[in-house]
C-alpha positions in Angstrom: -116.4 22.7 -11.8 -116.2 20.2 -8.8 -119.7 18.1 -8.9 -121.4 17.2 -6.1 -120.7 13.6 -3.9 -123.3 11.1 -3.4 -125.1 12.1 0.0 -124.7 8.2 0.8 -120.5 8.8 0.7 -118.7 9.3 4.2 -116.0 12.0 3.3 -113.5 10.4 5.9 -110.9 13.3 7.7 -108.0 12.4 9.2 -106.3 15.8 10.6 -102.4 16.2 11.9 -101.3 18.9 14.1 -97.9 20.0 14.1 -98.2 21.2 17.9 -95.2 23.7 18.2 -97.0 25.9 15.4 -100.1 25.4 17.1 -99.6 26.2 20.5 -97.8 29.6 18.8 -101.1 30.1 16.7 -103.2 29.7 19.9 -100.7 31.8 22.2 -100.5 34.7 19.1 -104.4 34.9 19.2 -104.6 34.5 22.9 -101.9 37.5 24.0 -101.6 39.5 20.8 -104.8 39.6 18.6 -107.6 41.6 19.5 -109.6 38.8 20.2 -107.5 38.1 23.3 -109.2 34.0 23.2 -107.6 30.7 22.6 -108.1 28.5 19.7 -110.6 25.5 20.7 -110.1 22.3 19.5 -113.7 21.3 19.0 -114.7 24.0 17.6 -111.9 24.1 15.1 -112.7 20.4 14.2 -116.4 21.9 13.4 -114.8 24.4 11.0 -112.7 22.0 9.7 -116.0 19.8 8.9 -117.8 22.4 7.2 -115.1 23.9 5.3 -114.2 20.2 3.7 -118.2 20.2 3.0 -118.4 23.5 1.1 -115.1 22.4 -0.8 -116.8 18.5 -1.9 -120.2 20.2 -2.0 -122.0 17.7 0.3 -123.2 17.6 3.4 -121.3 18.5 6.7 -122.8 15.5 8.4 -120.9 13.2 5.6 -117.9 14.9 6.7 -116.3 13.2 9.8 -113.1 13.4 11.4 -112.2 9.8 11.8 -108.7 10.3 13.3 -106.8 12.9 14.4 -103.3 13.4 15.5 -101.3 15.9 17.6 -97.4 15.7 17.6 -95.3 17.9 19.9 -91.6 17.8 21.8 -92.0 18.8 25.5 -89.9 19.5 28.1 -89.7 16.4 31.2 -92.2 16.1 34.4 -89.2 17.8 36.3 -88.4 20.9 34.1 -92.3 22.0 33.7 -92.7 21.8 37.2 -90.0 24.2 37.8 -92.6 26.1 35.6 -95.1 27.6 37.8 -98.4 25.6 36.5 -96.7 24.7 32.8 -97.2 21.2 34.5 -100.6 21.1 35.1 -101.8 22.6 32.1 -100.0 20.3 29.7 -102.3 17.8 31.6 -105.4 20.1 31.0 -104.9 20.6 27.2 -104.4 16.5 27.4 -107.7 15.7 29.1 -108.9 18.4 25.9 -107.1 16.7 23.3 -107.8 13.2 24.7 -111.8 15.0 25.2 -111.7 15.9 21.5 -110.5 11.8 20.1 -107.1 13.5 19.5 -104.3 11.2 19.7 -100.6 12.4 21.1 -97.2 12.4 20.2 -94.7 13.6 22.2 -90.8 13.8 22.4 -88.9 15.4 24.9 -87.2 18.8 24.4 -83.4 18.1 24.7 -80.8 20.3 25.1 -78.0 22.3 22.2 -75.6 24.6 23.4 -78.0 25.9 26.0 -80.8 25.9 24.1 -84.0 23.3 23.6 -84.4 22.4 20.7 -87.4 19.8 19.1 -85.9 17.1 16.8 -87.4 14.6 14.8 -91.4 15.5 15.1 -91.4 16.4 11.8 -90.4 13.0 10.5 -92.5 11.4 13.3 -95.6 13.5 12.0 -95.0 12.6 8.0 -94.4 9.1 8.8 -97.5 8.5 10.9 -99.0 11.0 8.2 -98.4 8.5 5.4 -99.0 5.4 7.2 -102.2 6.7 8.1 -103.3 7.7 4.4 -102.5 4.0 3.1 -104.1 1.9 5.8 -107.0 3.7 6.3 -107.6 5.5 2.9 -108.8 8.7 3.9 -110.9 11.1 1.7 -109.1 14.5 2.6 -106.1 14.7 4.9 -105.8 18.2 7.1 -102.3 19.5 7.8 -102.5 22.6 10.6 -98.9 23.6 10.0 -96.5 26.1 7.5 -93.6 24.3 7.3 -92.3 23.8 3.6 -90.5 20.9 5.0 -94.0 19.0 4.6 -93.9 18.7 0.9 -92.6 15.8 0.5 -95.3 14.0 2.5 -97.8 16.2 1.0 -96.8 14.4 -2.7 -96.6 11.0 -1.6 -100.3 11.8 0.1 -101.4 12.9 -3.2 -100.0 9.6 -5.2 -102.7 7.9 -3.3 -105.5 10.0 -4.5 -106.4 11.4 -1.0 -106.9 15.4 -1.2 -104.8 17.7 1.6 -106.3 21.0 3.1 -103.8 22.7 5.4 -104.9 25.3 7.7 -101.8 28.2 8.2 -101.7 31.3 10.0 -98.8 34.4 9.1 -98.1 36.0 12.1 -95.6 38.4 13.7 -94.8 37.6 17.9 -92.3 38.2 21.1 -90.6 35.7 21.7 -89.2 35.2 25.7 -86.3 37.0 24.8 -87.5 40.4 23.4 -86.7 39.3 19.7 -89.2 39.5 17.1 -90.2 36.5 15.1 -92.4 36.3 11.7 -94.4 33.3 11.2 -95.0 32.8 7.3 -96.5 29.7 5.3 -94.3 28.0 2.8 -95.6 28.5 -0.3 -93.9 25.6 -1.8 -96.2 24.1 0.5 -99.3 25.9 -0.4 -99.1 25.0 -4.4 -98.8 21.0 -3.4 -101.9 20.9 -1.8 -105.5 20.8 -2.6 -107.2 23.4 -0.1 -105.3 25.7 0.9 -106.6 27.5 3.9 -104.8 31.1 5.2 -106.8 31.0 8.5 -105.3 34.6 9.5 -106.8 36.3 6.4 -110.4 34.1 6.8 -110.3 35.0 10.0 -109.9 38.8 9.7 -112.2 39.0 6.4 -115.8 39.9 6.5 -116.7 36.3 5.8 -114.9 35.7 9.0 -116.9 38.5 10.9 -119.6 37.6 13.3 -119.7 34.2 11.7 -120.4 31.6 14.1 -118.3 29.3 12.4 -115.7 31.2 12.3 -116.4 32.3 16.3 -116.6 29.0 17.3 -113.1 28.4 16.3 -112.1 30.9 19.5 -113.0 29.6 23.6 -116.0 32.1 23.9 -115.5 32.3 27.4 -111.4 33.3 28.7 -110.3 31.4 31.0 -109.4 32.5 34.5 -106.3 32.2 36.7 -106.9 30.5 39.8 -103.6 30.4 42.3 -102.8 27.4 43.3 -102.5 26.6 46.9 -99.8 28.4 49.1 -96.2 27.0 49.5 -95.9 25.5 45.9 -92.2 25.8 45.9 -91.9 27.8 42.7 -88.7 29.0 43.2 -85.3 27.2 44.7 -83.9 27.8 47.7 -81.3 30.8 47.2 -83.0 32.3 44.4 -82.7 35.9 44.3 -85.9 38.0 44.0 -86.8 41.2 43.4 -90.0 43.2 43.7 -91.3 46.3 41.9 -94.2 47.5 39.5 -95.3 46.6 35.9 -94.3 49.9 33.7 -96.3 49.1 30.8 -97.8 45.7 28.8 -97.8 45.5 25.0 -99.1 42.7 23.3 -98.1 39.3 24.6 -95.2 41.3 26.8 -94.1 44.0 28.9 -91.9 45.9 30.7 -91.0 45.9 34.9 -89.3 49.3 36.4 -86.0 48.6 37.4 -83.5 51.0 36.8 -81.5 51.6 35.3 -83.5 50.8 32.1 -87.2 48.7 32.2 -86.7 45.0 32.2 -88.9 43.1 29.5 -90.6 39.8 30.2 -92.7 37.4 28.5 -96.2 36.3 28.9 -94.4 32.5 29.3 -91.9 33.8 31.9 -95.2 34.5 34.4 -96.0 32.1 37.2 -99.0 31.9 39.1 -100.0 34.8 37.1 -102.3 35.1 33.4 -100.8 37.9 31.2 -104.6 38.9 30.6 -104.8 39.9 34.1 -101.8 41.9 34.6 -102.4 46.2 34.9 -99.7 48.6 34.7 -98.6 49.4 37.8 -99.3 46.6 39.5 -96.6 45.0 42.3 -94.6 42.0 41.0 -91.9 39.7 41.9 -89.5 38.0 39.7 -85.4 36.7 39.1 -83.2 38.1 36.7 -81.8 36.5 33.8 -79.8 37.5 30.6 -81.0 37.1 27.0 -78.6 36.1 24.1 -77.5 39.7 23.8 -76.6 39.7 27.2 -79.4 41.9 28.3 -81.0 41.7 31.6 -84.6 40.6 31.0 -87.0 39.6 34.1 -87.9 35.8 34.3 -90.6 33.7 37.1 -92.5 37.1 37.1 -95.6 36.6 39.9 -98.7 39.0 40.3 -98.2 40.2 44.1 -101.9 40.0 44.7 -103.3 42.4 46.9 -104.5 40.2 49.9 -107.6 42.6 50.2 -108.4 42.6 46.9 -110.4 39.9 45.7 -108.3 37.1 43.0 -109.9 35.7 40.2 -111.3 32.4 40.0 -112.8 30.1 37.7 -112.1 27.2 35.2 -112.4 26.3 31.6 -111.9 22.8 29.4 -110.5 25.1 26.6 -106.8 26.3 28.2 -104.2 25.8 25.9 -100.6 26.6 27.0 
């Protein structure tokens, strides 16, 4: 039986975000789950806080996140541009993270065999993991990741006495090309570490139900689009285009008429344009582009808004792309 800490003890956090897995987490629960919200960094932070609290049995205000790191490969200032707004909300989620004391780590996307690729932010994230752990002596480390490829560092965390909580999700998703992908926690990883957290059942449990905790983990209010000004050069000169209807929308893609079959696209292939918004039947425009089957699939896909119809406007400090 775990007994409880002196209430004078600072349980110190240090938390590491494996960023890839993340921004999928926050996408899945954005375009897929019922909950159609974004994950918020603050208020997972508070979860993270009060779970660690339950698990030492002391008090949440003894339990402070001292440091906190996010790791990601992204592509270059000239690639996200060519984007639609990918640009501008990588800078958003960095005025959140930066908001939130999060500290980033990026490398760029390169290039293999036409596809991108993220190499080395694993290593980068268990080195600066370690480091971390044996300067600064934290109490419980948090890992927000499900690769068994982590094991090692969650070992050499544990030869130091610190205890690790990770926080996974196992998920299924679309990816931009029509294939399905199945997200699911090593559990080679789960048996190393101390508190092991599977967010997706918490989540969907009736602990997880109407608890504000739990709520709080969510942006309570979705964020909406709002166009950016006219003549933003989206597309390159000599870019064909086409224009027709959205046939039908499942979750996180869809379908565009176009015979002689329906072209799917990808809530990441939109520009100008959040996924949330989009009705069947409503008038789009978008280029053409072949999946690794060699299947037509519909890319740059823009919401022809009705000029006498009003667009929706706003802005939130929680959008996560």
């Amino acid at each position: 039986m775990t007994t409880p800490k002196n209430l004078s003890h600072l349980t110190k956090i240090g938390v590491f975000y494996d960023g890839n897995y993340f921004l999928h987490v926050s996408n899945y629960y954005n375009y897929n789950h019922p909950r159609k919200a974004r994950i918020s960094i603050k208020g997972l932070h508070q979860f993270i806080r009060q779970q660690i609290a339950d698990a030492e049995i002391t008090d949440v205000n003894l339990c402070q996140i001292v440091d906190a790191h996010y790791f990601r490969g992204r592509l270059n200032a000239q690639e996200a541009s060519q984007k639609g707004n990918l640009l501008y909300y990588d800078r958003v989620f960095d005025d959140i993270l930066m908001y939130e004391g999060v500290t980033t780590h990026y490398l760029p996307v390169k290039g293999n065999t036409g596809t991108r690729q993220e190499k080395g932010i694993d290593v980068w994230l268990a080195l600066e993991a370690f480091e971390q752990v044996f300067y600064k002596r934290f109490d419980v480390v948090v890992l927000i990741s499900s690769d068994g490829d982590y094991v090692p560092l969650i070992r050499k965390i544990n030869t130091l006495g610190t205890r690790v909580m990770v926080l996974s999700w196992d998920f299924e998703y679309t990816n931009d090309e029509g294939i399905k992908m199945v997200t699911r926690t090593s559990q080679d990883l789960l048996e190393e570490v101390t508190y092991p957290i599977a967010m997706h059942e918490l989540i969907e449990t009736q602990y997880g139900r109407n608890n504000p905790i739990v709520d709080n983990i969510f942006v309570q209010t979705a964020p909406k689009f709002t166009p950016p000004p006219p003549n933003t050069g989206t597309y390159d000169d000599g870019v064909e285009r086409h224009i027709s209807t959205v046939h039908s929308l499942k979750s996180g893609y869809g379908f565009i008429n176009y015979p002689p079959n329906n072209l799917f696209f990808h809530y990441t292939n939109l520009v100008e344009t959040d996924f949330n918004e989009l009705r069947e039947g409503d008038e789009v425009e978008f280029t053409l582009d072949l999946n690794e089957k060699g299947e037509q699939i519909a890319k740059n896909v823009r919401l022809l808004y009705d000029e006498d119809q009003p667009m929706s406007m706003g802005e939130s400090s929680e959008i996560i792309l």
